[in-house]
C-alpha positions in Angstrom: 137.4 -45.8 7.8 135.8 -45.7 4.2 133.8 -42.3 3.9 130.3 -43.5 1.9 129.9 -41.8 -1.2 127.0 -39.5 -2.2 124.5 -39.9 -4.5 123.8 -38.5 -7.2 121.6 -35.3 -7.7 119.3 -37.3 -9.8 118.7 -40.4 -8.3 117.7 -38.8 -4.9 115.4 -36.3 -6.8 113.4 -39.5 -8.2 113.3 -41.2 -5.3 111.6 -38.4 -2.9 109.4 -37.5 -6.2 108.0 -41.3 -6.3 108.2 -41.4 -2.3 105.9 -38.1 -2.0 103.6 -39.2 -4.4 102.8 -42.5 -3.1 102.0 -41.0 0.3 99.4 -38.6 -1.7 98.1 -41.4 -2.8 97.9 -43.2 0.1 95.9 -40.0 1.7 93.6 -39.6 -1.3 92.5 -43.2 -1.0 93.3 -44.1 -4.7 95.0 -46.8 -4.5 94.1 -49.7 -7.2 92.4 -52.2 -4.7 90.2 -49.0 -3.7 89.5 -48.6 -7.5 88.3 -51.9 -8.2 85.7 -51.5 -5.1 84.2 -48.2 -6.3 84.3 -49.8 -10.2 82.3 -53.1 -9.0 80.0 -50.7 -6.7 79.4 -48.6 -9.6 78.4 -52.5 -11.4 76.0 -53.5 -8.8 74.0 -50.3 -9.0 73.9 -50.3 -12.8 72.3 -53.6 -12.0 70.0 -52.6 -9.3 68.5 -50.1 -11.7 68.5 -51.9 -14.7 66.3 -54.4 -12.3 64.3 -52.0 -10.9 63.3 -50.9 -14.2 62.7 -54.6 -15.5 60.3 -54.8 -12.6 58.7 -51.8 -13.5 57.7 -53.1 -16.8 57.0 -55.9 -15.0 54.0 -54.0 -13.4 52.7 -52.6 -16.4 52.6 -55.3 -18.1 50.7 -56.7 -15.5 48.4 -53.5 -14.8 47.3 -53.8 -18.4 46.3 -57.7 -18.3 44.3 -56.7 -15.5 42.7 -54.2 -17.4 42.4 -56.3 -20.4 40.7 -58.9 -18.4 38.4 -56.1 -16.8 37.0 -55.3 -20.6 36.6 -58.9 -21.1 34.7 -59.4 -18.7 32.5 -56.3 -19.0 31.8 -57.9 -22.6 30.6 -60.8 -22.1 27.3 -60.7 -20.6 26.4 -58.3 -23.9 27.4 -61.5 -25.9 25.4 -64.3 -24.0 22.7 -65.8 -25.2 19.4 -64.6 -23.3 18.5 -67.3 -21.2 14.5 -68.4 -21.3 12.2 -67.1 -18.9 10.4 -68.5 -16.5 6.4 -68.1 -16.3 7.1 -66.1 -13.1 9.7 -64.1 -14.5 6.8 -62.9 -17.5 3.9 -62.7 -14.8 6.4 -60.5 -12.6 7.3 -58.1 -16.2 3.6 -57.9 -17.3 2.4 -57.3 -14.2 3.3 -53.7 -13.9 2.4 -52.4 -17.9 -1.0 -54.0 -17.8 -1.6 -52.7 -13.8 0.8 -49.6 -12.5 -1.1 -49.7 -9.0 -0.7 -53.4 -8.4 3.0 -53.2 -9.9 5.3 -55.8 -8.1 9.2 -56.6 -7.8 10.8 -56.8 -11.2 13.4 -60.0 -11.4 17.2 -58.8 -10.4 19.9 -59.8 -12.6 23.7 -59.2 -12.0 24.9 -56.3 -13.0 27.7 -56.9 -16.3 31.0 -55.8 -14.6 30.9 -58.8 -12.3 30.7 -57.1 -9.1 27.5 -59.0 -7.8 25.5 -56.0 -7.5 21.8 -56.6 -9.1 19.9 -53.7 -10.7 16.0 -54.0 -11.5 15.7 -53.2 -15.7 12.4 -51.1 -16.0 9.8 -52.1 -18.7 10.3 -50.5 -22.0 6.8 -49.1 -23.3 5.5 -50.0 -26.6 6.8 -47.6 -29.5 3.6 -46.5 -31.7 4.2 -47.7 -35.4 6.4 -45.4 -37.8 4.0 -43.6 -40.4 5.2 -43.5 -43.8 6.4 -39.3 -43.8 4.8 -37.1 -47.1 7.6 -36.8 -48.8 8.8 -41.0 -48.5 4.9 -41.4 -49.9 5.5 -38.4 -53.0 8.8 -40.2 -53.8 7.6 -43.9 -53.6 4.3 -42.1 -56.2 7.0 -40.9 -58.4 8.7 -43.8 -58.6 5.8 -46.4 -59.4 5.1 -43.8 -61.9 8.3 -44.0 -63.7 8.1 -48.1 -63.1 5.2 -48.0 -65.3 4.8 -48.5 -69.0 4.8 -45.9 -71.3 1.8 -45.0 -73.2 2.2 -46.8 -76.7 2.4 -44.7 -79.8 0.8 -44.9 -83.3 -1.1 -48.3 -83.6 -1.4 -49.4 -87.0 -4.8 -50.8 -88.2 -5.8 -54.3 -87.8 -5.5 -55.8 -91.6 -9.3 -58.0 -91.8 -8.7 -59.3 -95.6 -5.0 -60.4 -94.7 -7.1 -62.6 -91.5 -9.9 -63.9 -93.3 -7.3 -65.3 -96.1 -5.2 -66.3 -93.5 -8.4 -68.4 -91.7 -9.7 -70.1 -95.1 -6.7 -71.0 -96.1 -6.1 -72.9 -92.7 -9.5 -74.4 -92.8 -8.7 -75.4 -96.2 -5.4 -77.3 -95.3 -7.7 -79.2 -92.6 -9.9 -80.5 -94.7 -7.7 -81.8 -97.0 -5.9 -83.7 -94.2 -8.9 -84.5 -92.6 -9.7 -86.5 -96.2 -6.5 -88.1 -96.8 -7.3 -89.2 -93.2 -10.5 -90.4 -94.3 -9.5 -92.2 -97.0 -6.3 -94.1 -95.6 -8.8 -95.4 -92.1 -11.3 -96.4 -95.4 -8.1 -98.5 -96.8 -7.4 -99.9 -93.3 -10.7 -101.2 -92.7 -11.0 -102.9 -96.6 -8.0 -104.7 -96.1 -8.8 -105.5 -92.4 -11.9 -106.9 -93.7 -10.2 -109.0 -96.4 -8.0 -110.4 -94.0 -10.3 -111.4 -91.4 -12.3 -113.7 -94.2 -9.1 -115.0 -95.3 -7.9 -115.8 -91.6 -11.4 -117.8 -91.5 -10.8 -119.6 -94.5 -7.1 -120.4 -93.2 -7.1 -121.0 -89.7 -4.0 -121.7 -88.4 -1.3 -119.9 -85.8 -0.2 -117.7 -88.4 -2.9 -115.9 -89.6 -4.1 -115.5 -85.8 -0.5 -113.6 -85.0 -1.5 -111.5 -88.3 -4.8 -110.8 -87.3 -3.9 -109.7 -83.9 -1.0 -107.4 -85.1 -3.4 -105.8 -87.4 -6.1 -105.1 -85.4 -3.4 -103.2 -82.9 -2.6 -101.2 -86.0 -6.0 -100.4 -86.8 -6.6 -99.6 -82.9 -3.5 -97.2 -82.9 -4.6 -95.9 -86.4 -8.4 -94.8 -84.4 -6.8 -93.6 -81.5 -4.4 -91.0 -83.8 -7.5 -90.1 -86.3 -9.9 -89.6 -83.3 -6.7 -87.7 -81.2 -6.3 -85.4 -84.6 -10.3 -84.7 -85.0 -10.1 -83.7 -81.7 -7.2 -81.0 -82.3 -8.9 -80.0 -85.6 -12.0 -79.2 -83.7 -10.3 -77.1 -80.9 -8.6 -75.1 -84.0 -11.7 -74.3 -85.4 -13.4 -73.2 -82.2 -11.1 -71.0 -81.3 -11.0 -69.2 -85.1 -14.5 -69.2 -84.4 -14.2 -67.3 -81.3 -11.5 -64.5 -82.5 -14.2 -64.3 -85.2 -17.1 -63.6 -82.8 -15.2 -61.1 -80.8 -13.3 -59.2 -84.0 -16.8 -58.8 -85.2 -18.4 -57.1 -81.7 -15.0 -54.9 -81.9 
């Protein structure tokens, strides 16, 4: 009968070593399929919190819409148009400034945060009108006064022998137009005349068209001699009339 050799020192050392430490294992409860369920745990609440705080902002988010909206809504009935009133509506407001002791419900309107509440809005008295103060009346003094002209300085005298030249030598240039006017209507109505005897003597279309286009002329030539009389007279008028009043002066 074969007697089974030992083993060797080593080999048996190992084995219990690995042997003891799996059973540690085994009573600790670290095994690897026990660390992959604490690993995914520790996952899902990573993701439960992460969620929770999603929904947290969430909230907020929607908190301050609601708020938002609140403000919005408080605002607007500041920014719509007053609607007209009604003849009750201004018999019911007059009612109580011109008579306190027969003073009757004022019109309710809703209140502006939207809750449906109505309040009444008391009559505003009339303010008395804003007098001008002392010191806004010294200022607006001072300033008209500075607005105003200046008092002039040294006038120099008015020059009578330069004016009188001046107005003789002006009527002297009219009359000398007035005579060349004279004399050129006097040429005008000499020739007119000589034509008109010779149209007589020569009556046919030609001396009609001639006739015709020269008594236009002569017609235009009045209307400009009588037009420049009548400018010539306003000229001298009102010479005559700075004359009159330099002389009272």
């Amino acid at each position: 009968m074969a007697i089974p050799e030992p083993e060797p020192e080593h080999e048996t050392a190992d084995f219990t070593a690995s042997f003891i430490a799996d059973e540690m294992d085994v009573d600790n409860g670290t095994t690897p399929v026990n660390e992959a369920a604490a690993a995914q745990q520790q996952q899902q609440q990573q993701q439960q919190q992460q969620q929770q705080q999603q929904q947290q902002q969430q909230q907020q988010q929607q908190q301050q819409q609601q708020q938002q909206q609140q403000q919005q809504q408080q605002q607007q009935p500041a920014l719509e148009a007053p609607q007209p009133t009604q003849p009750s509506q201004l018999r019911a407001v007059r009612s109580p400034v011109r008579t306190p002791e027969l003073q009757t419900t004022l019109p309710q309107r809703q209140a502006p945060n939207g809750t449906g509440q109505s309040y009444q809005q008391p009559p505003q008295p009339p303010q008395p009108p804003q007098l001008p103060q002392p010191k806004q009346m010294q200022r607006g003094a001072s300033q008209a006064r500075e607005s105003s002209p200046g008092t002039p300085g040294h006038i120099p005298p008015f020059d009578w022998e330069e004016f009188e030249a001046r107005y003789e030598h002006a009527l002297a240039e009219m009359n000398g137009e007035e005579k060349e006017l004279l004399e050129e209507f006097g040429r005008l109505v000499n020739y007119f005349n000589v034509w008109a005897s010779a149209a007589t003597a020569h009556d046919d279309e030609r001396a009609v068209k001639r006739l015709q286009t020269r008594e236009r002329y002569v017609k235009i030539a009045e209307q400009s001699l009588g037009q420049r009389k009548q400018h010539l007279t306003e000229v001298v008028r009102a010479f005559q009339s700075a004359l009159a009043l330099l002389s009272q002066t």
